[in-house]
Residue, then its C-alpha position, 0 to 999 in steps of 0.5 A: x664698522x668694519x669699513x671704516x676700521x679697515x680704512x683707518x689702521x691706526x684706532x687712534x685716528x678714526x675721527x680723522x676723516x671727519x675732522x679733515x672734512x670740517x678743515x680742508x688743507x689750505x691751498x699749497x704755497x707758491x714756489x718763491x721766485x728762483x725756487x724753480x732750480x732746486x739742487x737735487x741730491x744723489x738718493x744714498x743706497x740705504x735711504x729706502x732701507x732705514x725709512x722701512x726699517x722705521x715704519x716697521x719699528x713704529x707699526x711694531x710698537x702699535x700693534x703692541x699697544x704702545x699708541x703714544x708712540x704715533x704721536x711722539x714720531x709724527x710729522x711736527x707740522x703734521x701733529x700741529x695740523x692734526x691738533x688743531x683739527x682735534x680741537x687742541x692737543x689735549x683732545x688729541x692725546x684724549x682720542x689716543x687714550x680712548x684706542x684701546x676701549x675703541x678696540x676692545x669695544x668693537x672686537x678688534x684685535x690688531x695682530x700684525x702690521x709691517x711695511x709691504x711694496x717698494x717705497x717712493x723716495x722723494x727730495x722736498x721742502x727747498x731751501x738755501x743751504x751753504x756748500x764748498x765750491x772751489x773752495x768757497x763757501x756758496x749759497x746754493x738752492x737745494x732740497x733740505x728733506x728727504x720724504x719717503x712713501x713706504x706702503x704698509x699692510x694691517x691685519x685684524x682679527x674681529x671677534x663677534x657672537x660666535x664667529x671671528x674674522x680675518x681682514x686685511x687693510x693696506x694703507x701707507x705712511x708718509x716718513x719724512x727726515x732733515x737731510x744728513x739725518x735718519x730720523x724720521x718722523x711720520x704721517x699716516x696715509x689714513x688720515x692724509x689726503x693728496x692734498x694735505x701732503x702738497x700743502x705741506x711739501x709743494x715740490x712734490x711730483x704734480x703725477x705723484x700717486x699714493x699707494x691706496x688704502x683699502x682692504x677686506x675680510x679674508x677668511x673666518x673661523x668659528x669659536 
């Protein structure tokens, strides 16, 4: 038990590794002929800042209960995708509302989780967008999202008979925005693999690797 919650953070998504399994990403789609040259954009210097700031925020409103919430910010292809894995998104909204017993059932309390490491900041999803040039309205190729990577860090508390024990779990969240725009909305790195991301923003680096998820107990106490 105490694996499987360390590899999932959010209580929510504790069947996702099975439903991933049952419907394996699809292959990512080729580059359209011409995608090849894509106009990249200076990174703006608050960019990293504003994706934490973000997840922050959302991991707040989790810790405290507030679950509905990693629905209502995740990525809409994201959310699509997931529902569809769940078998609709009444059975999705139906594992949201069983979190709280999932928790209390099993003993776990959530008493922190914040983002942790430098993000990796990325330009995705290509697409032809109208810039002045010369004076001139020009069609040019160029990234339409920005998609950043921030590392996070979950800590628990796990009350049996007796005893409670501390553990740790490290994962990430995937913070995706339109350009010209901070609003971000979510996929979390638990239930997403490598593959689940290229299928939904091809251009990512072909070396690109996710922070990893994992985690442990560290340190008890007796009641």
């Amino acid at each position: 038990m105490l694996r499987s919650l360390l590899a999932t953070p959010w209580i929510l998504l504790v069947t996702a590794a099975s439903l991933r399994a049952q419907n394996p990403a699809p292959a990512p789609a080729a580059p359209a002929p011409g995608e090849n040259v894509v106009k990249a954009d200076p990174v703006p210097a608050d960019l990293g800042a504003s994706a934490k700031a973000a997840v922050e925020k959302l991991c707040t409103e989790v810790v405290a209960g507030r679950y509905q919430i990693a629905i209502d910010r995740m990525y809409p292809q994201w959310k699509e995708r997931m529902a569809k894995r769940a078998g609709g998104m009444e059975n999705l909204n139906a594992q949201l509302a069983q979190a709280p017993i999932l928790l209390q059932k099993n003993g776990v309390t959530l008493l922190s989780s914040k983002p942790e490491g430098a993000p990796q900041i990325f330009q995705v999803a290509p697409g032809k967008r109208i810039e002045k040039v010369g004076g001139s309205d020009v069609a040019v190729m160029g990234y339409t999202k920005w998609l950043v990577i921030v590392p996070t860090v979950t800590r628990f508390k796990i009350s049996k008979t007796g005893a409670s024990t501390m553990a740790e779990s490290t994962s990430f969240q995937v913070a995706v925005s339109d350009k010209g725009k901070y609003d971000w909305t979510f996929i979390d790195g638990s239930s997403a693999t490598l593959a689940d991301l290229r299928s939904l923003f091809f251009s990512l680096p072909v070396d690109l690797q996710l922070p990893k998820i994992g985690g442990g107990e560290i340190g008890g106490e007796r009641k």
